[in-house]
C-alpha positions in Angstrom: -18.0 -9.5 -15.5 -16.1 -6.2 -14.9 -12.4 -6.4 -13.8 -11.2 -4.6 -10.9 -8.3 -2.4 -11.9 -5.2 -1.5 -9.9 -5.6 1.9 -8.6 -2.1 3.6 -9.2 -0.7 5.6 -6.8 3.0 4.8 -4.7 1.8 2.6 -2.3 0.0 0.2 -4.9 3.0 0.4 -7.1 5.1 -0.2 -4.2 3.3 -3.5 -3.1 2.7 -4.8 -6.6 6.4 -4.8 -6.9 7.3 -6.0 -4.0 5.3 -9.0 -4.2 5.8 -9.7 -7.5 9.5 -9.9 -6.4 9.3 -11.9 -3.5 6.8 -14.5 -5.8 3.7 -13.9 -4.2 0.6 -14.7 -6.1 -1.6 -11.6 -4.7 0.7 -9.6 -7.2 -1.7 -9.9 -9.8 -4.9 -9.4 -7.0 -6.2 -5.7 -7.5 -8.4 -5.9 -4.8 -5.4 -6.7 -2.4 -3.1 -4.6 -3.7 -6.0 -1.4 -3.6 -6.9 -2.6 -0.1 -3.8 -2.8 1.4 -2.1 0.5 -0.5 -5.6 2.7 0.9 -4.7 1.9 4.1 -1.7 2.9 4.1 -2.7 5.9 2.2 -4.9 6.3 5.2 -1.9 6.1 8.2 0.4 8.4 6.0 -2.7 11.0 5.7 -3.4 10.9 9.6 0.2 10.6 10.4 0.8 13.9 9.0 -2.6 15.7 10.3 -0.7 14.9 13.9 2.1 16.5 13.4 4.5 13.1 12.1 7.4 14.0 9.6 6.8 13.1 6.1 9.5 10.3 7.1 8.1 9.1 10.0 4.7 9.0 8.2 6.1 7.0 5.4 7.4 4.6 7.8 4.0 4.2 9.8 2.4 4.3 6.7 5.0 1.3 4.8 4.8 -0.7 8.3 1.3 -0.7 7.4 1.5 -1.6 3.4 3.6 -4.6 4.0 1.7 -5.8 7.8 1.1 -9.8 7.5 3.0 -10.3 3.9 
């Protein structure tokens, strides 16, 4: 049995952290964290296509990351 690896980029680091900080046990799920962080890799991509700011972007895009936590 192969285990599924964190895929690194700032949104994954981003949620890992935050829920290992508020004590959430999906800290140490790869296959949350790499769900949740591509989505939001996602919004921030298509933000930015239509014309959002790099901030507004990041804010869709972190709205997304941390949406039912």
């Amino acid at each position: 049995m192969s285990k599924i690896r964190i895929e690194f980029s700032y949104f994954s680091l981003y949620l890992k952290g935050h829920l290992q900080d508020i004590g959430d046990s999906r800290a140490d799920d790869a296959e949350f964290i790499n769900e949740y962080s591509e989505r939001a890799e996602v919004e921030w991509e298509e933000c930015r296509r239509n014309g959002l700011t790099v901030d507004q972007a990041q804010e869709r895009a972190m709205s997304v990351l941390t949406s039912g936590l």
